[in-house]
C-alpha positions in Angstrom: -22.5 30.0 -7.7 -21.6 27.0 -8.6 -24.6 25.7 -10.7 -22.9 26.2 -14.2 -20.5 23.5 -13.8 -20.7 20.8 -16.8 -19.1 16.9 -17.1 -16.6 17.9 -19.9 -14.4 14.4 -20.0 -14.2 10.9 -18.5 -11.0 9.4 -17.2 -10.2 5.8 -18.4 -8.3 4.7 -15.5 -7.9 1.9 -12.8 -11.1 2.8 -10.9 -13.0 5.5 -13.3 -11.8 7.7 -10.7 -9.4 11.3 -11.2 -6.9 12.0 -8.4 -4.6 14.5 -9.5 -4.3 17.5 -11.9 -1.2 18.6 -13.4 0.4 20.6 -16.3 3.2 19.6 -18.2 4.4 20.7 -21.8 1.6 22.7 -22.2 -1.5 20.3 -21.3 -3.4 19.8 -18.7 -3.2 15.6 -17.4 -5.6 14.2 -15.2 -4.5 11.2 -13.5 -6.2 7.8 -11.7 -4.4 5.3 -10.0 -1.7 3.2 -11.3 0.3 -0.3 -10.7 4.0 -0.4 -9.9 6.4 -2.5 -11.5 5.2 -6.0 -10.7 4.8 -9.4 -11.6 0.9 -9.7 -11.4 -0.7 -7.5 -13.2 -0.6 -5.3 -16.7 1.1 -1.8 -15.5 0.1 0.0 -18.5 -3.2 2.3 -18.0 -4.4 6.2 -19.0 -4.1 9.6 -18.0 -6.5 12.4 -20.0 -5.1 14.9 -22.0 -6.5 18.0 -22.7 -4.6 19.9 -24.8 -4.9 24.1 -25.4 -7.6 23.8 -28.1 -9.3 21.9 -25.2 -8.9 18.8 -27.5 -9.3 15.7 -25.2 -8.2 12.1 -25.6 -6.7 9.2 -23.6 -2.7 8.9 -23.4 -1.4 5.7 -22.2 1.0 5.4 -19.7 2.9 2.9 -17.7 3.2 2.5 -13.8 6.9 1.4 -13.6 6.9 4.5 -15.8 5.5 7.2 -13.9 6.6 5.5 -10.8 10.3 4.7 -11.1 11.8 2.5 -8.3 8.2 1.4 -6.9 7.7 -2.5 -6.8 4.8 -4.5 -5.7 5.2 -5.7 -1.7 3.3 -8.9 -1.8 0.7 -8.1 1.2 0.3 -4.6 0.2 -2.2 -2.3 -1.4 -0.9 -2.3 -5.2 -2.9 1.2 -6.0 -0.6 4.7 -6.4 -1.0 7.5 -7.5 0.8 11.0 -7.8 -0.1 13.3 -5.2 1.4 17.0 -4.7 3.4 18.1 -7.5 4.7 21.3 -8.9 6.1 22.6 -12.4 9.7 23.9 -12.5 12.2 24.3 -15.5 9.7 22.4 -17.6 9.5 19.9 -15.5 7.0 18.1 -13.0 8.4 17.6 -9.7 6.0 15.2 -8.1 5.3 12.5 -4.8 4.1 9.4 -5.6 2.8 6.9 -3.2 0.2 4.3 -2.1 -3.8 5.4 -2.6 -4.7 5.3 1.3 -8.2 5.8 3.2 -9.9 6.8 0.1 -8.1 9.9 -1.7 -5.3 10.0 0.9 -1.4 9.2 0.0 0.9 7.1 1.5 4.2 8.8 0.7 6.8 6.3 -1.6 9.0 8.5 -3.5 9.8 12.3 -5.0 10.1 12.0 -8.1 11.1 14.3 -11.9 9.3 13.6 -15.0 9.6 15.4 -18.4 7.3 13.9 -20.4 5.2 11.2 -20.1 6.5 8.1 -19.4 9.9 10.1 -19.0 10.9 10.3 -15.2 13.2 9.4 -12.8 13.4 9.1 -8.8 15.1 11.9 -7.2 17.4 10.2 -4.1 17.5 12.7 -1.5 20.7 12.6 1.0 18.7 11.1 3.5 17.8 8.3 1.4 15.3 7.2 3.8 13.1 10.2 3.7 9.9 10.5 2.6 8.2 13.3 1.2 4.9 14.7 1.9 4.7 18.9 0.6 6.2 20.5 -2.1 6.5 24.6 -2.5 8.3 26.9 -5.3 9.4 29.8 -4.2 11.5 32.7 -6.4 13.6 29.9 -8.8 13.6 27.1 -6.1 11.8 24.1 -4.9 11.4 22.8 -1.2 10.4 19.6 -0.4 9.1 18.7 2.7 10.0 15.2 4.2 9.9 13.0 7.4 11.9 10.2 8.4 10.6 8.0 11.6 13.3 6.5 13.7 10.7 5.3 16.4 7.2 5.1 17.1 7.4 8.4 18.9 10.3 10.2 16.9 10.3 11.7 13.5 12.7 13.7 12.0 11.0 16.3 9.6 13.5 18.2 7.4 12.9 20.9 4.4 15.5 20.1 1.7 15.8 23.1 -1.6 16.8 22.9 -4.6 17.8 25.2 -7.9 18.4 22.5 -10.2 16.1 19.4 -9.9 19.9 17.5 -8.8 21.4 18.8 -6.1 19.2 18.7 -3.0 20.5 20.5 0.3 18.7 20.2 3.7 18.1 23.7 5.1 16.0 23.0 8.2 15.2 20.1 10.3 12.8 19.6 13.5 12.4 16.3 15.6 8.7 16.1 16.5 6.6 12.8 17.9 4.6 13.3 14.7 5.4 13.8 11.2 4.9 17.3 9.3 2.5 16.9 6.6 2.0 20.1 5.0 3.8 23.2 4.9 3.8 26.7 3.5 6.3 29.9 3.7 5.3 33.5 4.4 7.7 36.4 4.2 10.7 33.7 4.5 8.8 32.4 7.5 8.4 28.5 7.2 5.2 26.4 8.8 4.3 23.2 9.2 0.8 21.6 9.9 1.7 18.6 11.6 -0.4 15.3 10.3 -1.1 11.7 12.1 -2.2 8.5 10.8 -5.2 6.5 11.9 -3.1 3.4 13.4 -1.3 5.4 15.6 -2.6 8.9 16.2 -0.5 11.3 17.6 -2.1 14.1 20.1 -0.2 17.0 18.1 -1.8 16.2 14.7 -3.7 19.6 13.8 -0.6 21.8 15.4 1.0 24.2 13.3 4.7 24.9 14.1 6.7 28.4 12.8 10.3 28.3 12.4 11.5 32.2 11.9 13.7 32.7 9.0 16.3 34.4 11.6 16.8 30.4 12.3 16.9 29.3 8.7 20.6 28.6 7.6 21.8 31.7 5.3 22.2 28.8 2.1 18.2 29.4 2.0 18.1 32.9 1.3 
């Protein structure tokens, strides 16, 4: 199994290399990494496009673009990239943050695009959170985020919405760890709690149900 797999295209990006997949308008994107909005350096780069005919060619993009409200931090790593990302109303609802530890992603911003080089930042009402999962479930999309208000306190909240706008929280959790996944089963919610390698948290690798008896009734 396996052994049939062929090279069918090349990604002309920052670093040859292919981090994410997504769909949007009816083609499929492959993306590499990209520069913010900076002073420095040229932010303008490629994704591939494939189209349905399976028609290939390079489509050039721009990082302040894609990655609306992301600046250069002199001192910083200057590589992002868009991480998990789903398709609702004809839209791409995606993260976007720093390239980290290889293929990991330092969380920046939650973001809406509708075409290429067409998005804007979603601001969530904790304007401090930052996102790290996103699910669609029945006409709605969760996103998971954290914020850290000490080295040993994050809150994590799950915030819904129906119209890409409007963003309500609808569950929240204080933990010594961020959450860094999540998934829902049978309107059961849970978390798979993450760590990072500076500071690594003994309940990294926990997963943690909340029962949708204890999920407001706005997320029904």
């Amino acid at each position: 199994m396996g052994v049939s797999w062929q090279k069918f295209a090349n990604i002309n990006t920052f670093g040859l290399r292919a981090y994410t997949l997504f769909e949007l308008g009816g083609k499929l994107y492959a993306s590499g990494m990209m520069y913010p909005a900076n002073k420095i350096w040229n932010d303008k780069t490629n994704f591939l496009e494939i189209n349905a005919n399976l028609e290939k060619k390079d489509v050039v993009i721009y990082g302040n673009k894609i990655l609306p409200g992301l600046t250069y931090q002199q001192g910083t790593v200057p590589y992002n990239k868009i991480g998990k990302n789903v398709n609702f109303d004809n839209k791409l609802v995606y993260i976007a943050g720093g390239v980290f530890n290889d293929g990991q992603l330092l969380p920046k911003s939650l973001n809406v695009m509708t075409a290429i080089n067409q998005a804007r930042r979603v601001i969530l009402p904790d304007a401090k959170a930052l996102p790290t999962d996103l699910l669609l479930r029945d006409g709605k999309v969760y996103v998971l985020t954290y914020t850290l208000q000490n080295k040993n306190l994050y809150i994590n909240r799950v915030y819904q919405t129906t119209d890409l706008i409007n963003w309500h929280e609808i569950l929240r959790f204080n933990q010594d760890t961020y959450a860094k996944s999540f998934e829902e089963h049978e309107g059961d919610f849970y978390f798979g709690l993450g760590t990072d390698p500076d500071v690594v948290s003994p309940s990294s690798g926990k997963i943690l149900r909340v029962h949708r008896n204890d999920i407001p009734v706005n997320s029904d």
